[in-house]
C-alpha positions in Angstrom: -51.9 -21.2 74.9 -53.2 -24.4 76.2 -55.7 -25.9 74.3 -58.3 -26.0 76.7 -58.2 -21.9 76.8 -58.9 -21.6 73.2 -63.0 -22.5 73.8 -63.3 -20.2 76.2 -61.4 -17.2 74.7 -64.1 -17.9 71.9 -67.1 -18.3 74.2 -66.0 -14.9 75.6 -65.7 -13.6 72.2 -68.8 -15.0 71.2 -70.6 -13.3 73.9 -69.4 -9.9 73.5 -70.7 -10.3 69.9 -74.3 -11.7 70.9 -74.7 -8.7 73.6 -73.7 -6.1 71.0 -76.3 -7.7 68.5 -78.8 -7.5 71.0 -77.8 -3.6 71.8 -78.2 -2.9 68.1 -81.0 -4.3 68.1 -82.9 -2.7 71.0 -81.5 0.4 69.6 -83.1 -0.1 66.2 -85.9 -1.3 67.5 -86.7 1.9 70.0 -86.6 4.1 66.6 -88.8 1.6 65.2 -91.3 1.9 68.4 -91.1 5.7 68.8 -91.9 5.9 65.0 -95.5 4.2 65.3 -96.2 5.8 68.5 -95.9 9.3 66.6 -98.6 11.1 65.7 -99.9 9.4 62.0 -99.9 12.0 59.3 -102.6 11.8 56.5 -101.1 10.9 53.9 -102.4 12.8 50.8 -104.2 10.6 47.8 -104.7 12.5 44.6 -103.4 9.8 41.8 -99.8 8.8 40.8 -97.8 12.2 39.5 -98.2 13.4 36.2 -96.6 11.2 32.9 -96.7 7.6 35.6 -97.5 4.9 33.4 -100.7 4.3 35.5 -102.7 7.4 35.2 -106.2 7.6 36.5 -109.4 8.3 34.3 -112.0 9.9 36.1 -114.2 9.8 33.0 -114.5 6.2 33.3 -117.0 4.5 36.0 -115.4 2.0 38.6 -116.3 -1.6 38.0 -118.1 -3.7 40.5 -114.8 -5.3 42.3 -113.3 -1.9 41.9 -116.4 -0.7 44.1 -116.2 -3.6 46.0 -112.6 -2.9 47.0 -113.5 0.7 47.7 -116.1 -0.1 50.2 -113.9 -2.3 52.0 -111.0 0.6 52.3 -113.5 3.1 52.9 -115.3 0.4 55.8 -111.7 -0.2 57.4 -111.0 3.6 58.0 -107.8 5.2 57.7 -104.1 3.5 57.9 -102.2 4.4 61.2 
């Protein structure tokens, strides 16, 4: 081959790669897209399952920042 063919063999290459890429990721990106337009399903909250490390007791009062923090959650409105 002559030695000015070899940069453009690569460019070429190089190209076919970058528009592949790109495919992928308009491919990946349409799931991603189609995902968030979906209908947002509630998502259940009732405390971590039973024997997790960080189990909830009810019998126990919130402290002020814990309010705090639950006004805030309960202010911004559910998570779409």
């Amino acid at each position: 081959m002559r030695p000015g063919r070899r940069p453009s063999l690569a460019r070429r290459w190089a190209g076919v790669v970058w528009q592949g890429l790109i495919s992928f990721g308009t491919l990946h990106m349409h799931g991603e897209t189609l995902r968030a337009e979906a209908e947002p399903r509630p998502v259940p909250l009732g405390g971590p399952p039973p024997g997790h490390p960080e189990r909830l007791c009810p019998e126990l009062p919130l402290s002020p920042v814990e309010r705090a923090l639950f006004r805030d959650l309960q202010a911004r409105g559910p998570v779409h």
